[in-house]
C-alpha positions as semicolon CSV with decimal commas, in nm:
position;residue;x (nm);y (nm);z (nm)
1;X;-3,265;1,173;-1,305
2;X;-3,166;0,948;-0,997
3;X;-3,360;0,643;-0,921
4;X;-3,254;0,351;-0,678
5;X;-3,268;0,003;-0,796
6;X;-3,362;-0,232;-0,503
7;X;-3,337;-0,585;-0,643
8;X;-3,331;-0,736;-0,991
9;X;-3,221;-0,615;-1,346
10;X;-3,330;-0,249;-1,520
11;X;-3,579;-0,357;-1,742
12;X;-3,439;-0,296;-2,130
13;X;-3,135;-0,188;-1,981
14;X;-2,844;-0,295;-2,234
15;X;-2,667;-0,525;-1,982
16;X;-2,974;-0,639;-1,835
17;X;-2,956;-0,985;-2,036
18;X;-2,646;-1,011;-2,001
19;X;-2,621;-0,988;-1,525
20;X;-2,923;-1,216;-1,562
21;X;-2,707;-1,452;-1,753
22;X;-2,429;-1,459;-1,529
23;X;-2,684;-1,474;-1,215
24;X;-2,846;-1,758;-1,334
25;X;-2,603;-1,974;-1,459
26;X;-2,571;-2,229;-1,175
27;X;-2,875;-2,349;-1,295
28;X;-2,730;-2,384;-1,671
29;X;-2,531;-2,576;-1,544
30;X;-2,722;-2,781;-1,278
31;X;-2,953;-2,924;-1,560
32;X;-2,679;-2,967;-1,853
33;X;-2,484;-3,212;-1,566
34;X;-2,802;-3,401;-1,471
35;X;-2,824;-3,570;-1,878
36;X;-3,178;-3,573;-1,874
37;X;-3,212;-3,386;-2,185
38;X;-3,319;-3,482;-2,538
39;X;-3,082;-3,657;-2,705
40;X;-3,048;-3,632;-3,080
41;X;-2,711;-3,867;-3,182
42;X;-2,486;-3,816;-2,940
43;X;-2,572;-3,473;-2,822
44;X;-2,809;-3,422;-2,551
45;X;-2,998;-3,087;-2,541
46;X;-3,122;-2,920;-2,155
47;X;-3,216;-2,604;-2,198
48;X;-3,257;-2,306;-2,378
49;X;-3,218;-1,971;-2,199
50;X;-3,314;-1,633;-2,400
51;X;-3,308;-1,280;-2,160
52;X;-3,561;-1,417;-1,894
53;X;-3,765;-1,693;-2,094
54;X;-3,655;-2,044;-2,003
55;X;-3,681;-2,334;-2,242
56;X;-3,658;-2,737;-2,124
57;X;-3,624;-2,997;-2,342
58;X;-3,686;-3,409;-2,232
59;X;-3,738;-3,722;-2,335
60;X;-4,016;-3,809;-2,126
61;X;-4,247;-3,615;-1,892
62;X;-4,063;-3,805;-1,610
63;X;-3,762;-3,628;-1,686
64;X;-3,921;-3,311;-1,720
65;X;-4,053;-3,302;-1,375
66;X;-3,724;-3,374;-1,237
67;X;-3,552;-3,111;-1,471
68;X;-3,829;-2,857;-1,332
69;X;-3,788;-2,969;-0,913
70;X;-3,446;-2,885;-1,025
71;X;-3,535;-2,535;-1,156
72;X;-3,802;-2,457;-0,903
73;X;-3,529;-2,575;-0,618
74;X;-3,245;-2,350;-0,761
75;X;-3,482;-2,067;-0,813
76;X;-3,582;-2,061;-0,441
77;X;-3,249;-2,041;-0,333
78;X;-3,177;-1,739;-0,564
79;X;-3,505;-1,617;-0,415
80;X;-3,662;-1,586;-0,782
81;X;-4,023;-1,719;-0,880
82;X;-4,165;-1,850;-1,176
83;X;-4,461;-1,704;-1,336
84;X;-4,699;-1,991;-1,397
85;X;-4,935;-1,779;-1,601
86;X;-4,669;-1,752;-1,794
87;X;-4,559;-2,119;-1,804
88;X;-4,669;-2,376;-2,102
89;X;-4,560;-2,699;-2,180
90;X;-4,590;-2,831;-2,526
91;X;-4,511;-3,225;-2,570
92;X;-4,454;-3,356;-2,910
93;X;-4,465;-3,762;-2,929
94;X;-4,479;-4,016;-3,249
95;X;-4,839;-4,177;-3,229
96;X;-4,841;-4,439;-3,496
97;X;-5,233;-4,452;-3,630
98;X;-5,411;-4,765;-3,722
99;X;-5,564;-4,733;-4,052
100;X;-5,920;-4,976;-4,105
């Protein structure tokens, strides 16, 4: 069976992961350079990139936005879209309570 592949990856193809990882590594590396991970010690943490699911990680929501104008910007230029039914953002902060 003969089928033509216009743009992207097979989906479940074995390699699949593996092109997308290669295409998209520009941006790997545009956000590790730009340090505006989370830092735990002295290791800062960017991203997280799993098949086609991309993680961020930030200190502040500041950063995040910039880390995701980064993302948006190299995605347009690779002529890729995000999904943003697909997109969720999950902030975790310390909130010291009062207790009465």
């Amino acid at each position: 069976m003969c089928f033509s592949l216009i743009c992207g990856v097979q989906q479940g193809g074995v390699l699949s992961p593996v092109l997308f990882a290669v295409y998209i590594d520009d941006l790997i590396v545009k956000l590790t350079k730009t340090n505006l991970g989370y830092c735990i010690g002295n290791v800062s943490f960017s991203c997280v990139f799993y098949a086609d699911d991309i993680m961020l990680f930030s200190g502040s929501l500041y950063k995040l936005q910039l880390m995701l104008n980064i993302c948006d910007a190299q995605m347009r230029s690779l002529d890729l879209k995000f999904n943003p039914l697909k997109c969720h953002v999950l902030r975790v902060s310390k909130k010291e309570h009062q207790r009465k």
